[in-house]
Structure formats: C-alpha cells, structure tokens
N, C-alpha and C positions, 0 to 999 in steps of 0.2 A: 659534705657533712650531712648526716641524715636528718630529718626535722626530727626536734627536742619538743615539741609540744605534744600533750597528751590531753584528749577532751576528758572533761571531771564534770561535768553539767550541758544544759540548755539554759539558756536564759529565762526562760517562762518557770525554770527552777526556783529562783532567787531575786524575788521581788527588790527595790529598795528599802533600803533600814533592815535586811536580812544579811541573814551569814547561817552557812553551814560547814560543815566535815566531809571533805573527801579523801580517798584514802589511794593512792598512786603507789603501787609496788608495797611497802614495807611503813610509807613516809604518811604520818596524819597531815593535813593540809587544810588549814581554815579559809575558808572563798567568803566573800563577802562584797555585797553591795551597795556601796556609799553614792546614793545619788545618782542614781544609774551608771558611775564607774566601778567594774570588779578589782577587788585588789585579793591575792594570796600572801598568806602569811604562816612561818610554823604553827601548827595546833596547838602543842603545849608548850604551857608555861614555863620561861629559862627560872622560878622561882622553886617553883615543883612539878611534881608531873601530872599536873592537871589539864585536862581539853577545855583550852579557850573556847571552841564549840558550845560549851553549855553552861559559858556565861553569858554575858550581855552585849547588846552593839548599841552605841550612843555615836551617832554623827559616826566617827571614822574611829572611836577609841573601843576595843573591845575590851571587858571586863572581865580576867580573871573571877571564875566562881569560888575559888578557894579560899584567898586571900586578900583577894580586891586589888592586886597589880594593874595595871590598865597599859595598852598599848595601843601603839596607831597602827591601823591597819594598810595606811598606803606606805608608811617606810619602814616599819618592823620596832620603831623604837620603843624602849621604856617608857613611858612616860609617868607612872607611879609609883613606888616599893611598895613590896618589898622588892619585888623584882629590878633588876640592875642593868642586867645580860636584854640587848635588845634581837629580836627574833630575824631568824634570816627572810626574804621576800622572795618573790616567784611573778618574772612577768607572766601576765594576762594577757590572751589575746580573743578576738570572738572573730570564728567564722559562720558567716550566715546567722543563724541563731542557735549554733556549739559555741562551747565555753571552754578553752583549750589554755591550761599550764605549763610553762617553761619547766619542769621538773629538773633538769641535766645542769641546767642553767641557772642553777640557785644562786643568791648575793646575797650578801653581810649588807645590810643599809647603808 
C-alpha cells in the first residue's frame, strides 16, 4: 500500500499555543500545536460552515469564531454547543522537521 501521508508544514511553521489551515486536495485541515504535540482535525465547524482556523486555541480546545462551539483538537470531539457533531481527526506524523498528515486515513474520534 502506498504511503498516505502528505507533508502540510515544517515544524518551525507552528510554534506551540498555534494552529493553522492547510488545505490537502479539496479538504480544509486545521494543524495545531498543543504543547509541542501536532494534532489534525476538520477545519469547519459540524455547527456551520465556519473555519475553526480563525478562531481561537486555548490549551487543546479550539474555539469556533462563529458561534463559540469549542472542540478538542487531539480527539475531534464537541465539547460546547451549539455544535454536537464531533469532527473527524487525521494522524500526525513528523519526519525530520516535515510535518506529514494521514489524509487517506481519516477517523471519526
């Protein structure tokens, strides 16, 4: 099987307490740095179609700008409403200092 990972960054991208939008094919993809661990997660919100990207990152929960949904970024779940629907996740891997997402490989939390 051919490798599913797809590099979306460098590490010196994405300081901790950061998060940004990478965009893989068609799929928005929110990257984020909790603590020097990278975790991926859907962009938009299962609430509406807002980019978690240009909300907020507290510790591991990112903040819906819209609404104020919040979700965890290392397991995709709701953790606020209005949002209910928890977001799918994407392992992370780093080679050297690439920052490489399972895209193929997506999970439901």
């Amino acid at each position: 099987m051919a490798d599913r990972f797809v590099k979306v960054g460098k590490v010196e991208d994405l300081a901790p307490g950061k998060m940004m939008q990478v965009i893989v094919g068609d799929q928005r993809i929110l990257l984020a740095n909790v603590d020097g661990r990278y975790y991926a997660i859907d962009d938009t919100c299962t609430h509406e179609d807002a980019s978690l990207s240009a909300g907020s990152l507290r510790g591991a929960l990112v903040k819906c700008p819209l609404h104020g949904s919040r979700f965890d970024v290392r397991t995709g779940r709701a953790m606020e409403e209005p949002a209910e629907e928890d977001l799918k996740t994407y392992a992370v891997r780093l080679e050297g200092e690439s920052i490489l997402i399972d895209v193929a490989g997506s999970k439901n939390p």
